[in-house]
KOLNU-17384 format. One line per field, with one value per atom (N, C-alpha, C): x, y, z; chain. Coordinates in steps of 0.05 Angstrom, whole numbers. Atoms other than C-alpha are relative to their C-alpha. Last residue first. Example, Ala and Ser with C-alpha at 12.3 -4.5 7.8 and 13.67 -1.06 7.14 Angstrom:
<recs>
px: (-16,273,-15,18,246,18) .
py: (-24,-21,22,-24,-90,24) .
pz: (-1,143,14,0,156,0) .
c: (A,A,A,A,A,A) .
</recs>
This chain:
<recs>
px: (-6,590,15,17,551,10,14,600,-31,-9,642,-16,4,602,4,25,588,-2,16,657,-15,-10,672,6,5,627,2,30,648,-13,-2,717,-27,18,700,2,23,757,-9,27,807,-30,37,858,-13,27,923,-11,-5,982,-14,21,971,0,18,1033,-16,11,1055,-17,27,1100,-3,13,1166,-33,22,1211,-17,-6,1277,-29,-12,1259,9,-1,1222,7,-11,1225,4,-21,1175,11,-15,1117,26,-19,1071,19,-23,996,35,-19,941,28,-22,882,15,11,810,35,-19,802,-8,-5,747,21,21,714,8,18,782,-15,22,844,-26,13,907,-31,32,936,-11,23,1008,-25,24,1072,-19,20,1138,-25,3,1187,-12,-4,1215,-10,-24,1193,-1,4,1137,30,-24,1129,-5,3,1078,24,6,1091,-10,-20,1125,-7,1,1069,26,-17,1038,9,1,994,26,-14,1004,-5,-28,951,9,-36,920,22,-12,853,27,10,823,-2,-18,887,-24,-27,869,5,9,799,20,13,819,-6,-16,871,-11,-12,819,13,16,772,19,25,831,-18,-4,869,-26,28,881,13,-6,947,-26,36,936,9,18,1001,-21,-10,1011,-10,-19,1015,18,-9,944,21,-21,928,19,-15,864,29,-10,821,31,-25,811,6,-30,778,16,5,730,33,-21,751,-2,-31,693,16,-26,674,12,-14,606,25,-2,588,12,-18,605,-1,-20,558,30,-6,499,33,-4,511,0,25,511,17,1,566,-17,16,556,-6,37,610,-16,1,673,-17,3,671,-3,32,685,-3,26,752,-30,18,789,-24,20,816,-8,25,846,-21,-5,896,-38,29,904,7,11,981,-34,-7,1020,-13,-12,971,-1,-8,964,7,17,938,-3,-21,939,-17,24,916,25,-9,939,-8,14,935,5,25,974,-22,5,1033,-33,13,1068,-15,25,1118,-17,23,1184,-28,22,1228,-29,1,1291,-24,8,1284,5,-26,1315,4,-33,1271,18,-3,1212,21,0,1223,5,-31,1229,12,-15,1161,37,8,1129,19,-13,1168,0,-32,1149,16,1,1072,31,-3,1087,5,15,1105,-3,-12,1136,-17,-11,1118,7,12,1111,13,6,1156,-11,-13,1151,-6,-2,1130,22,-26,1120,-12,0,1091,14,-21,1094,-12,9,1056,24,-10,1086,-9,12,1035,35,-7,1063,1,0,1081,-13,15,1065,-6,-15,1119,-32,-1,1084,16,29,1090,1,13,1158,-13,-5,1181,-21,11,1195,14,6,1206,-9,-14,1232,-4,16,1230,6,-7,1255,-14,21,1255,4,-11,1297,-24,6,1265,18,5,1295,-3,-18,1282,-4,3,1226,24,-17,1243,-14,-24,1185,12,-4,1130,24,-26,1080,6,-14,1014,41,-11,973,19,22,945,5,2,1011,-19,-16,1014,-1,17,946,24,15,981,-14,-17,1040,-22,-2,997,10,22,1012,-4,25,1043,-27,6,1105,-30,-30,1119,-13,-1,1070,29,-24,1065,-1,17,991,30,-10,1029,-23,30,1013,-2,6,1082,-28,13,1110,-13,25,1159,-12,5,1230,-28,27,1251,-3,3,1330,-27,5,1322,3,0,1339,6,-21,1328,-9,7,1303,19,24,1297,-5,-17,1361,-21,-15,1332,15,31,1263,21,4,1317,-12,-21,1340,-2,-9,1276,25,12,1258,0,-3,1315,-17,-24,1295,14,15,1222,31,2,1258,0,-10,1257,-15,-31,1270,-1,-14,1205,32,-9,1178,12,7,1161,27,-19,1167,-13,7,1099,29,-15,1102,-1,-16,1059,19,-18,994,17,-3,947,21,-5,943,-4,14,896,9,22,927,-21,19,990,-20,-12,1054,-18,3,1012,15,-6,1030,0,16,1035,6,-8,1089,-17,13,1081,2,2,1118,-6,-20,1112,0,0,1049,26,-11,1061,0,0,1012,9,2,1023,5,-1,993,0,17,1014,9,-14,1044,-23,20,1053,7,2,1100,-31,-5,1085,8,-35,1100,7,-15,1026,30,12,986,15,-9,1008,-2,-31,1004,7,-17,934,24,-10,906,22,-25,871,22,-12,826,20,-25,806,11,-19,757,35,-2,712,17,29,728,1,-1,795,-34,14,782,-8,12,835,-5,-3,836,-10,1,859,-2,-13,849,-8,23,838,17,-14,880,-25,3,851,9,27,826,0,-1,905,-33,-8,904,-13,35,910,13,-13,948,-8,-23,909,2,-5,835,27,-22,799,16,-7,739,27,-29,709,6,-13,634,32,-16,603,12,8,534,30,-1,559,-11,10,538,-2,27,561,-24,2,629,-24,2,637,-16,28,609,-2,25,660,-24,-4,723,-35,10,697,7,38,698,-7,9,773,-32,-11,803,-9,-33,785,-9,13,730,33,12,751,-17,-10,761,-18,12,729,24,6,769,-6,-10,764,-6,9,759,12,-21,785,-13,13,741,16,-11,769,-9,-20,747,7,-24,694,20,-19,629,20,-22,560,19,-17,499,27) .
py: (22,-347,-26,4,-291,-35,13,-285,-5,15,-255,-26,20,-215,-23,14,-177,-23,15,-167,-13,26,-139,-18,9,-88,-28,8,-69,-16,23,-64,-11,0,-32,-18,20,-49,9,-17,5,-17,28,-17,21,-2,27,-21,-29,5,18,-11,-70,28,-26,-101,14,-28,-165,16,-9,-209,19,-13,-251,3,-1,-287,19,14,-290,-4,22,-261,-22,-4,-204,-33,18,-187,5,-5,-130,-32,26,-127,3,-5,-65,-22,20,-75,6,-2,-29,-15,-17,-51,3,-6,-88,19,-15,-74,2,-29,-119,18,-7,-182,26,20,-201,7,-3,-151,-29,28,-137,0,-15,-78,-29,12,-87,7,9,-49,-3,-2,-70,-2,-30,-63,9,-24,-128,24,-26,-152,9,-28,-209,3,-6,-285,40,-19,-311,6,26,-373,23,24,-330,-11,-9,-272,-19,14,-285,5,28,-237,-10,15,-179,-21,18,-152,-8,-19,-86,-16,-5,-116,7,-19,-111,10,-34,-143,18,-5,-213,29,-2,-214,10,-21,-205,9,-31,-259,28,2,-307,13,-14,-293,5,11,-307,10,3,-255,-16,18,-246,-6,11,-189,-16,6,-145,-32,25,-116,-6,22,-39,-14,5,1,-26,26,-1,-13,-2,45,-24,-21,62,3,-11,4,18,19,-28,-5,-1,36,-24,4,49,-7,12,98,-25,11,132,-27,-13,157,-14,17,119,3,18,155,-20,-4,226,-33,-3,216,-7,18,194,-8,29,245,-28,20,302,-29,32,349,-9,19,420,-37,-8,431,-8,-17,391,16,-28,344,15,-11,274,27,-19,251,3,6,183,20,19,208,-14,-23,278,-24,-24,234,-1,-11,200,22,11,163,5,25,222,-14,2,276,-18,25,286,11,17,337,-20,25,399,-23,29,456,-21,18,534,-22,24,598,-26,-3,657,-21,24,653,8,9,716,-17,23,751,-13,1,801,-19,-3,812,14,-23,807,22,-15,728,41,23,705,9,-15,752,-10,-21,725,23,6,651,31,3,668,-1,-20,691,5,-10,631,22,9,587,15,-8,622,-8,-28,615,15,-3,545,27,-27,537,4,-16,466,19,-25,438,20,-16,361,34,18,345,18,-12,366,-16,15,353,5,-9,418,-33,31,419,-2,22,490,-19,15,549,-27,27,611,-19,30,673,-19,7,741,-13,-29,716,11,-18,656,22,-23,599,11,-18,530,25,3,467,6,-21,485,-12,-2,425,18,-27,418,8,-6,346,31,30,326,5,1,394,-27,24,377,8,18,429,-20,11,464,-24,30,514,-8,21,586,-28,11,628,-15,25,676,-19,25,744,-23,10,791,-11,19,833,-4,9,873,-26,-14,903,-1,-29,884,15,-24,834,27,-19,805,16,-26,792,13,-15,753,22,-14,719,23,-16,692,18,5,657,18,-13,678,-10,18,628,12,-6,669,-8,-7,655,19,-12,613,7,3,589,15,13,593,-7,25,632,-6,10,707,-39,-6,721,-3,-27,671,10,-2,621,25,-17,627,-2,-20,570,15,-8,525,25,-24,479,22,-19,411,28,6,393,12,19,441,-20,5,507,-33,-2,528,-3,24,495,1,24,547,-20,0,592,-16,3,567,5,38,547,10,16,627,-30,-13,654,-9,6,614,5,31,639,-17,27,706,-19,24,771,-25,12,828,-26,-1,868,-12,21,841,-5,9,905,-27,-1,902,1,6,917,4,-5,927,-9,-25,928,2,-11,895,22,-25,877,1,-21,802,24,-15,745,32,-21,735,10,15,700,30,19,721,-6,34,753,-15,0,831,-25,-11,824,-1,2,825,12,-11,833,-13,-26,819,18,-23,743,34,-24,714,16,-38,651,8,-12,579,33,-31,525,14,-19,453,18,-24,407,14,-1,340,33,-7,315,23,-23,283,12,4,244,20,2,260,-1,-24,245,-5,-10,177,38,22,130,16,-3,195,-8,-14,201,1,13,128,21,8,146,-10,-16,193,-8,-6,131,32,18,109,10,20,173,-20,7,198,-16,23,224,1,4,280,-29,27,276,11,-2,344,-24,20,342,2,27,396,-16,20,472,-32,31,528,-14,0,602,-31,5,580,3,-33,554,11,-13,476,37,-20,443,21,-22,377,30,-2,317,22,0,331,1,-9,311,10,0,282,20,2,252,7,-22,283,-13,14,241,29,2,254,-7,38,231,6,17,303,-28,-8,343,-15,9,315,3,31,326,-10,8,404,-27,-3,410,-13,32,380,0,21,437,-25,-6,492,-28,-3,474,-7,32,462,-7,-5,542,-42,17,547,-4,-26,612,-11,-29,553,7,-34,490,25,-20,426,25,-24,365,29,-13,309,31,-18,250,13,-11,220,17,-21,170,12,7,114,31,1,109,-8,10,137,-4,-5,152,-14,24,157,9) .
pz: (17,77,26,18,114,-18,-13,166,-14,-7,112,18,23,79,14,7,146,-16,-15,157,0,2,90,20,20,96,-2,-27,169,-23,-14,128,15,-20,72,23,-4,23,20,9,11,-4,-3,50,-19,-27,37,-6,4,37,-23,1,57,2,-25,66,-18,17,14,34,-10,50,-18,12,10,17,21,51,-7,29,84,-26,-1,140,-15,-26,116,9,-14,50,32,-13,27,11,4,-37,28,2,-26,6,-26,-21,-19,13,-46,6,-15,-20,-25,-19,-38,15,-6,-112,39,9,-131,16,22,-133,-5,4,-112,-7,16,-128,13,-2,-96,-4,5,-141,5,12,-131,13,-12,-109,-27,22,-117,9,1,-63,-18,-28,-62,-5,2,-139,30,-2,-136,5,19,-165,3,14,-121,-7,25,-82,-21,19,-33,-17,36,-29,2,3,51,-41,13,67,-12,15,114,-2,-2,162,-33,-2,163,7,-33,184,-7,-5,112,37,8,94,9,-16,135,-11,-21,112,12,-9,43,27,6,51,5,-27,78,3,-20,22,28,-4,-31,13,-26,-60,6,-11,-134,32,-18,-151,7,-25,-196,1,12,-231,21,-34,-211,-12,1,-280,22,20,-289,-2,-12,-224,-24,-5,-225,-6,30,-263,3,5,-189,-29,-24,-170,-9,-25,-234,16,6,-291,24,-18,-301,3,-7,-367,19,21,-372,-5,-6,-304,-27,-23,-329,7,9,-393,22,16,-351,-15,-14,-302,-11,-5,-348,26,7,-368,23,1,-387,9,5,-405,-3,-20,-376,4,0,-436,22,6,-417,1,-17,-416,-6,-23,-443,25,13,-512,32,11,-476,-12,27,-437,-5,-6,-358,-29,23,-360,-13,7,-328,-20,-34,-342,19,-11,-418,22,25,-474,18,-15,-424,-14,-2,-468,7,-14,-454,-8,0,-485,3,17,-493,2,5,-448,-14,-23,-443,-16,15,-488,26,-25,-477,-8,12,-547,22,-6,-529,1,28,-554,-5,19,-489,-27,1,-453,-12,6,-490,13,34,-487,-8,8,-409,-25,4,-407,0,16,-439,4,37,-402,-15,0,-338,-26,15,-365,6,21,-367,-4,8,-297,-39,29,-288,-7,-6,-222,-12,-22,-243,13,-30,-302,21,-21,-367,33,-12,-439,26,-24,-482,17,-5,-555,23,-15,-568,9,-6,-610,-6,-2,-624,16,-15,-642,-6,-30,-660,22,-22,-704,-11,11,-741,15,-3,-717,-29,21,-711,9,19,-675,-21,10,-650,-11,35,-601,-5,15,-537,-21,28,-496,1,8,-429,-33,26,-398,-27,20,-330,-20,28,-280,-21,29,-224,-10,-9,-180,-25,20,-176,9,4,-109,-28,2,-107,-14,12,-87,1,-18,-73,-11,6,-108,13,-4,-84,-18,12,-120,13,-21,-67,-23,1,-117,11,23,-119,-9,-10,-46,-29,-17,-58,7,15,-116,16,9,-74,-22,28,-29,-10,22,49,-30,5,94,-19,-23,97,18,-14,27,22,-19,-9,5,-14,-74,27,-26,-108,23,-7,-164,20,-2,-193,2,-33,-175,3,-2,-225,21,1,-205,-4,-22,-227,0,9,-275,32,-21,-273,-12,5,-331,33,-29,-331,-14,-25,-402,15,-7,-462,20,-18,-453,6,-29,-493,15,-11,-552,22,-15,-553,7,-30,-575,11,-21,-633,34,5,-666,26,-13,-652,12,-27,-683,28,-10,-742,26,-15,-744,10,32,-763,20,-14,-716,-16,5,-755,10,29,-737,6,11,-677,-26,34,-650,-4,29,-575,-20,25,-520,-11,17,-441,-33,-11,-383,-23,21,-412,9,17,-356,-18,-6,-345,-16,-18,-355,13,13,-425,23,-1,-373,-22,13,-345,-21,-19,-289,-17,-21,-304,12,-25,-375,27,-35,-425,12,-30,-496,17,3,-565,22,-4,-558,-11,23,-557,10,5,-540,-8,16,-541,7,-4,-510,-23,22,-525,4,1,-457,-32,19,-435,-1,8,-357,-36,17,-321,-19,25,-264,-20,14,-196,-19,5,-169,-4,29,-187,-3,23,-128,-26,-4,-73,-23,10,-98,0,17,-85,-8,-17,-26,-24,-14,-67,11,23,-110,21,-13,-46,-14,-11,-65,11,-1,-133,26,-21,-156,26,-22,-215,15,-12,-272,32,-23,-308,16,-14,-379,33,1,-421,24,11,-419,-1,-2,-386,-7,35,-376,-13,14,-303,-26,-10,-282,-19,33,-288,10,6,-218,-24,11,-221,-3,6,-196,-20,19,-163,-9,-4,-102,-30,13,-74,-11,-6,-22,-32,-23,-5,-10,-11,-75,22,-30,-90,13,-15,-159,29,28,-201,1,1,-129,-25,-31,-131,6,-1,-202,16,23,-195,3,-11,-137,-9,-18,-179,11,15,-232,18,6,-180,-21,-12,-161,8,-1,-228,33,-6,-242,0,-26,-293,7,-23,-346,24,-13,-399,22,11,-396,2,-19,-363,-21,22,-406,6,5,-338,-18,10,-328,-11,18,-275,-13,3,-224,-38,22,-185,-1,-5,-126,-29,20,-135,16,-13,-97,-21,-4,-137,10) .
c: (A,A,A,A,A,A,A,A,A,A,A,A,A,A,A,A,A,A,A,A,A,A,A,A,A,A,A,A,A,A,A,A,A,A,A,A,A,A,A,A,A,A,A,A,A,A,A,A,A,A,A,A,A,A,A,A,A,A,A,A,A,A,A,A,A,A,A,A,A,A,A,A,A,A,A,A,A,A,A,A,A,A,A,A,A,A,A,A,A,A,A,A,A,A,A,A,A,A,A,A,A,A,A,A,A,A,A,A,A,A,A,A,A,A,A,A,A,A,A,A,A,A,A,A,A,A,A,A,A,A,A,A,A,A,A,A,A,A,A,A,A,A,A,A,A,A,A,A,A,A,A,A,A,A,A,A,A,A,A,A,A,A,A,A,A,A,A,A,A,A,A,A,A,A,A,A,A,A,A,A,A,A,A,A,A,A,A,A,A,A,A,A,A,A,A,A,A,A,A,A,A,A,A,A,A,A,A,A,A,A,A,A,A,A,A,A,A,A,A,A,A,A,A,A,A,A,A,A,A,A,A,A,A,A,A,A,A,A,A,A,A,A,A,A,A,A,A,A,A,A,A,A,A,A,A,A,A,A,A,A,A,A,A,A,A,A,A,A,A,A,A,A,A,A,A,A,A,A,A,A,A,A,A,A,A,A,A,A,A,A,A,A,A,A,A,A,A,A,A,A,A,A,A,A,A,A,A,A,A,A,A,A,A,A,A,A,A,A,A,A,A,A,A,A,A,A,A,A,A,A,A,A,A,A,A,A,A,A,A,A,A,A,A,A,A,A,A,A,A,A,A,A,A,A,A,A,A,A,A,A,A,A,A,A,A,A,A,A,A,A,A,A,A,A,A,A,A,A,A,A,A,A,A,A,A,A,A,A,A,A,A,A,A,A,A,A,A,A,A,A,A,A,A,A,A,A,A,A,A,A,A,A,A,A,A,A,A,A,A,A,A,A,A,A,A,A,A,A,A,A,A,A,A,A,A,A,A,A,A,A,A,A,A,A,A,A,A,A,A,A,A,A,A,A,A,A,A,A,A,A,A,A,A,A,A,A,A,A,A,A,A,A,A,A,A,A,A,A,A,A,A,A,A,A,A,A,A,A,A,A,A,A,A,A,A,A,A,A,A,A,A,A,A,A,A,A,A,A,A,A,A,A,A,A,A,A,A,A,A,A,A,A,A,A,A,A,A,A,A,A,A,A,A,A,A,A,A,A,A,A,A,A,A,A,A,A,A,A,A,A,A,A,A,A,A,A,A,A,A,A,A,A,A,A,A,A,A,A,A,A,A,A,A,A,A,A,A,A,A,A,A,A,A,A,A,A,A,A,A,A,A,A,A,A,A,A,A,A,A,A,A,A,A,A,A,A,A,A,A,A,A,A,A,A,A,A,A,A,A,A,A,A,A,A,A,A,A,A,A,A,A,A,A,A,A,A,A,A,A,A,A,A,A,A,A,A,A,A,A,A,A,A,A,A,A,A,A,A,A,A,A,A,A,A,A,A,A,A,A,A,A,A,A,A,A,A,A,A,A,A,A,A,A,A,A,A,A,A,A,A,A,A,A,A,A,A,A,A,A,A,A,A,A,A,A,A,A,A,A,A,A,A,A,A,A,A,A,A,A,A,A,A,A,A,A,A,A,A,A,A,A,A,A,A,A,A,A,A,A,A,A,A,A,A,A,A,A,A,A,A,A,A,A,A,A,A,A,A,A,A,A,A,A,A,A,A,A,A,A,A,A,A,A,A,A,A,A,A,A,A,A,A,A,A,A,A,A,A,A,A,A,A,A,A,A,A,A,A,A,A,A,A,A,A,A,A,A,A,A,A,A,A,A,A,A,A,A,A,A,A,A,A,A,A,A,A,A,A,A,A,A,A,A,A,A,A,A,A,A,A,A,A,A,A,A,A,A,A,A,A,A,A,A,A,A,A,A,A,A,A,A,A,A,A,A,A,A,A,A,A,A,A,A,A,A,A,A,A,A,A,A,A,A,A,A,A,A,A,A,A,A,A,A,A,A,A,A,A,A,A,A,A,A,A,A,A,A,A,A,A,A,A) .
</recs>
């Protein structure tokens, strides 16, 4: 069966965010598909997979923040940031009190300026920054700035610290991790990963990632004019539809819309995305995207 919506999916360890979109894609017969945020392969949690028509939708669903359960082992420092690396350095943690820890973790929160790691998907020179790190090079990488909107100490049980982190798109955890540990003097790398939330897509709406079935997977999804809950839905008559699945603007004065607000125009079912604009003194909704079949919705048409 072919799909259109979106599948939030509870990503396995040691699968990258890649190979499991695939599997989806392959489990609906579906060729369009796509996935928000990509979780690194030690990483578990939330991976919303865009299905079909819901692919055009990505722009509307990236930028969000996103929430995550990390887990540092301070004391050591690998070569990727990360429990996938070698082990280049080891502290003793003697002296260092869970207190010391509280305090540090509060210089992290807020804009943050973070250096990407070199085991990254970042390019510089159009190369990925992991493929120069395999070479065993490493280069400058400029600081990004970040938002850590929430972080809070779970637990403290060294050599383990486990964090509650809320952040905005781009935010390296395992740079967190290893910044926690120069801060601390200590050195540390990210121990384990779980993404609870991404934007409004959480861990109580996925379907297990192992193993998962087609049955299962289809009761999960999220269909297309579900996608987007935050845009109000908008009813369109037949004549409307006809008009937007030609890329024309409908009329929205007698509607009660926001300039520059977009809605989720809806008849039997999600036929665009339309975007509220004044234009001569009155209120048009534009069509950004179609996602109605147009040859489809042709046919109907001359049907009725």
């Amino acid at each position: 069966m072919s799909a259109d919506g979106i599948l939030v999916v509870d990503k396995p360890r040691d699968q990258t965010s890649r190979s499991l979109t695939t599997a989806v894609a392959r489990l609906f017969q579906e060729k369009r598909a796509g996935h928000l945020g990509t979780l690194d392969p030690l990483a578990t949690g939330v991976l919303p997979i865009l299905l079909g028509k819901a692919t055009r939708l990505a722009r509307f669903l990236e930028g969000h923040d996103k929430e995550y359960r990390a887990i540092v082992r301070l004391g050591q420092e690998t070569t990727t940031w990360d429990a996938a690396g070698e082990l280049v350095a080891e502290s003793s943690l003697a002296g260092l009190a869970p207190e010391a820890v509280e305090e540090a973790v509060k210089s992290f929160r807020g804009e943050i300026e973070q250096v990407p790691p070199m085991h990254s998907a970042l390019k510089r020179g159009g190369q990925p920054l992991y493929r120069l790190a395999r070479k065993g090079e490493e280069v400058p990488r400029p600081a990004r700035r970040v938002k850590i909107q929430e972080l809070k100490v779970e637990k403290v049980e060294l050599p383990e610290v486990v964090l509650r982190v809320v952040c905005s798109p781009g935010t390296y955890l395992r740079s967190l991790a290893h910044d926690l540990g120069e801060r601390l003097g200590v050195g540390g790398h990210l121990a384990g990963l779980r993404r609870l939330r991404s934007g409004g897509f959480t861990l109580a709406q996925a379907a297990p990632g192992e193993a998962l079935e087609l049955e299962t997977a289809a009761r999960a999804l999220i269909p297309l004019r579900e996608c987007l809950p935050d845009f109000p839905v908008v009813a369109v008559t037949p004549e409307e539809e006809r008009a937007l699945c030609q890329g024309q603007a409908i009329p929205g004065w007698e509607r009660e819309l926001k300039p520059g607000g977009h809605y989720r125009l809806v008849r039997e079912d999600l036929v665009a995305i339309g975007q509220a604009r004044e234009r001569e003194g009155r209120i048009w909704i534009f069509p950004r995207p179609v996602l109605a079949d147009r040859a489809w919705q042709e046919g109907r048409s001359m049907l009725r």
